[in-house]
VOGU-3710 file (C-alpha; in Angstrom, 3 decimals, decimal comma):
1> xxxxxxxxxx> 78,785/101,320/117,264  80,340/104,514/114,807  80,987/104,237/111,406  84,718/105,344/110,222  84,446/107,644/107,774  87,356/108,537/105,275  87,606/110,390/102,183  88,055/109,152/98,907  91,382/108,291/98,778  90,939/105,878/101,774
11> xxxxxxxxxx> 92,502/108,543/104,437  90,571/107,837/108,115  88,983/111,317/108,762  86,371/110,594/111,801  84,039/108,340/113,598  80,581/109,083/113,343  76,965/107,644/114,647  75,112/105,216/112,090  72,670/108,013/111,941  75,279/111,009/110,415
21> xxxxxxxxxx> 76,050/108,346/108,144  72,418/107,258/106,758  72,424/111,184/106,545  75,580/111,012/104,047  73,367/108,068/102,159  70,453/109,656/101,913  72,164/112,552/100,383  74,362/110,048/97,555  77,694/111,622/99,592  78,896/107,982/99,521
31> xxxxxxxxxx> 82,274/106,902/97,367  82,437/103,452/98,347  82,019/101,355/101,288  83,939/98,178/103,032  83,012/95,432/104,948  79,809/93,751/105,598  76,102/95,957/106,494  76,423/96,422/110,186  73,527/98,098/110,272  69,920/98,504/109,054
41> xxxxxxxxxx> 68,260/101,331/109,479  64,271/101,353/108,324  62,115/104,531/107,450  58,637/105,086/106,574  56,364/103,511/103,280  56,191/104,722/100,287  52,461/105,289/99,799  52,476/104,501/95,490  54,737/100,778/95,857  54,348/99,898/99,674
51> xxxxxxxxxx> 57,729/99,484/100,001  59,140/100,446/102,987  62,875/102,801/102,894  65,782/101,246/104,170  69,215/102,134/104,426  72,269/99,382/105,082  75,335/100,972/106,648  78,405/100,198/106,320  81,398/100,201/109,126  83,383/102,258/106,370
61> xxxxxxxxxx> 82,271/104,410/104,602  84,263/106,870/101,340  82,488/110,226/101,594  82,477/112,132/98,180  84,173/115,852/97,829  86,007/117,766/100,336  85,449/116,552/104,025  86,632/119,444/106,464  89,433/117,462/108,379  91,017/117,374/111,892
71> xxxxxxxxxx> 92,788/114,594/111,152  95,055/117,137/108,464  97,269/117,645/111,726  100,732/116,977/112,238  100,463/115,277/115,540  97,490/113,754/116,785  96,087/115,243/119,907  97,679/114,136/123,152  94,779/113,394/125,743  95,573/110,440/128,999
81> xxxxxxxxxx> 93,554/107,934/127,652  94,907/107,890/124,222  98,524/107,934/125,886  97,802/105,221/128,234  96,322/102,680/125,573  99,524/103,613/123,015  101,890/102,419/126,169  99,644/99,195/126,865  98,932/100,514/130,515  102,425/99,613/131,039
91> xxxxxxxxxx> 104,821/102,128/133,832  107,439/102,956/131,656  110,111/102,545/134,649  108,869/99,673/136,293  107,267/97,815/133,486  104,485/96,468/135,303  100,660/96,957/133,763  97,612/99,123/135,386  94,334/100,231/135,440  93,656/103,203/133,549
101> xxxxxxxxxx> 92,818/104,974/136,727  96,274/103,768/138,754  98,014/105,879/136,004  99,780/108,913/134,973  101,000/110,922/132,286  104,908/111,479/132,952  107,063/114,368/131,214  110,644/113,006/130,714  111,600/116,542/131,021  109,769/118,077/133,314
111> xxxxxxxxxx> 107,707/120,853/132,277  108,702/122,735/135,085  112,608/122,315/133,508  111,525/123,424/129,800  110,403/119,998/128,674  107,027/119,773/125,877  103,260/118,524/126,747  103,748/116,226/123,085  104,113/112,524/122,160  108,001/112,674/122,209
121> xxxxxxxxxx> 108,394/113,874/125,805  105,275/112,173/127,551  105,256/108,338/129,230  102,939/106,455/131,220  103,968/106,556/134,560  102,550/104,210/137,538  102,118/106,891/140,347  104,623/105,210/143,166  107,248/106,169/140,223  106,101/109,289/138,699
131> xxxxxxxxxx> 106,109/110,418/142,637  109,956/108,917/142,634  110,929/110,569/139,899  109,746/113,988/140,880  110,935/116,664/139,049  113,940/115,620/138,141  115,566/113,800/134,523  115,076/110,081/134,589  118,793/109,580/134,806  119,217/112,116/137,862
141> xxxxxxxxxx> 116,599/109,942/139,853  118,301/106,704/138,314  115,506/105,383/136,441  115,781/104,371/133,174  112,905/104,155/130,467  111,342/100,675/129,598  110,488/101,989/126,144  110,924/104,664/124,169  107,393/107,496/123,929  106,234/108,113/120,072
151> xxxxxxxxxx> 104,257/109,537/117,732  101,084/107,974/116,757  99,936/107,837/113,029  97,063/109,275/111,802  95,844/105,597/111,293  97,034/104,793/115,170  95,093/107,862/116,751  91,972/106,300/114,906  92,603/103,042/117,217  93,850/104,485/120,314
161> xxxxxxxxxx> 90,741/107,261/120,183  89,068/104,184/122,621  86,118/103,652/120,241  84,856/99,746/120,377  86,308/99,110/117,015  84,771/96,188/114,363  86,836/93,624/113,038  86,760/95,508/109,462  87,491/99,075/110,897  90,335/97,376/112,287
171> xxxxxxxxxx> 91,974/95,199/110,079  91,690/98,818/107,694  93,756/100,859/110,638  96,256/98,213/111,180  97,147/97,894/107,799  98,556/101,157/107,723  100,373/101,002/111,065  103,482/100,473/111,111  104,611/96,955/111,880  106,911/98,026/115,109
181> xxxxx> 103,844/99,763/116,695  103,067/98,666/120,168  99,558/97,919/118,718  100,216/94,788/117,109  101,054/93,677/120,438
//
């Protein structure tokens, strides 16, 4: 389980382990929290009251001051995996669904023909029809797209980063992704 972190104006910066988060506790570094304590963690006894230290943590968590930020970037970063889950598994010429492994990452444009490694000019691609399509436009090997690629939110990349995501993390993403997403399907 990771705890999203943001900063204090509610803008998703990174997932992180429940233990660099009791670290951000410990140290007061938290604005303000949502959803219900996922997790309990337990330290030592005091010696003077007996009591022992515990920390609840939160699946979202506000950190205080400036967070150094990835998530700053224009585009998200384009990996397979992230590509595959923001096209449902789904060949974007034949429209049927696969595993993650029966999959690859098509360039409309070739690269080979000038076309861009990026969001805009990358599909998933079954392998029977990336190998049809070859090196060649979509409409020189007369196959037409099933949908149309995009780029993900900041919000979206959170989601399609493949992290098993609570039901509070995620009703938080979603609510900033736009409504014509694939992932409200």
């Amino acid at each position: 389980m990771e705890v999203l972190q943001l900063d204090v104006s509610g803008r998703p910066q990174a997932w992180m382990t429940v233990r660099e988060a009791a670290v951000l506790y410990a140290s007061d570094s938290i604005a303000w929290t949502l959803g219900d304590t996922c997790h309990v963690l337990r330290g030592g006894v005091q010696r003077t009251t007996g009591v022992q230290s515990r920390i609840e943590v939160h699946p979202i968590i506000a950190v205080r001051g400036a967070v150094p930020s990835r998530a700053w970037r224009q585009s998200p970063a384009l990996t397979n995996p992230k590509l595959f889950v923001r096209d449902r598994g789904m060949c974007a010429y034949c429209g049927h669904r696969f595993a993650f492994d029966d999959l690859t990452r098509e360039h409309i444009v070739p690269v080979s023909r000038g076309g861009q490694d990026s969001w805009m000019n990358c599909i998933t691609a079954c392998r029977g029809c990336n190998g049809h399509k070859g090196n060649r436009l979509p409409e020189e090997a007369r196959m037409s797209l099933m949908y149309l690629p995009y780029v993900p939110s900041l919000h979206e990349d959170m989601i399609l980063r493949g992290r098993r995501i609570l039901a509070d993390q995620m009703d938080f993403l979603l609510a900033s992704v736009p409504r014509n997403s694939r992932l409200h399907d």
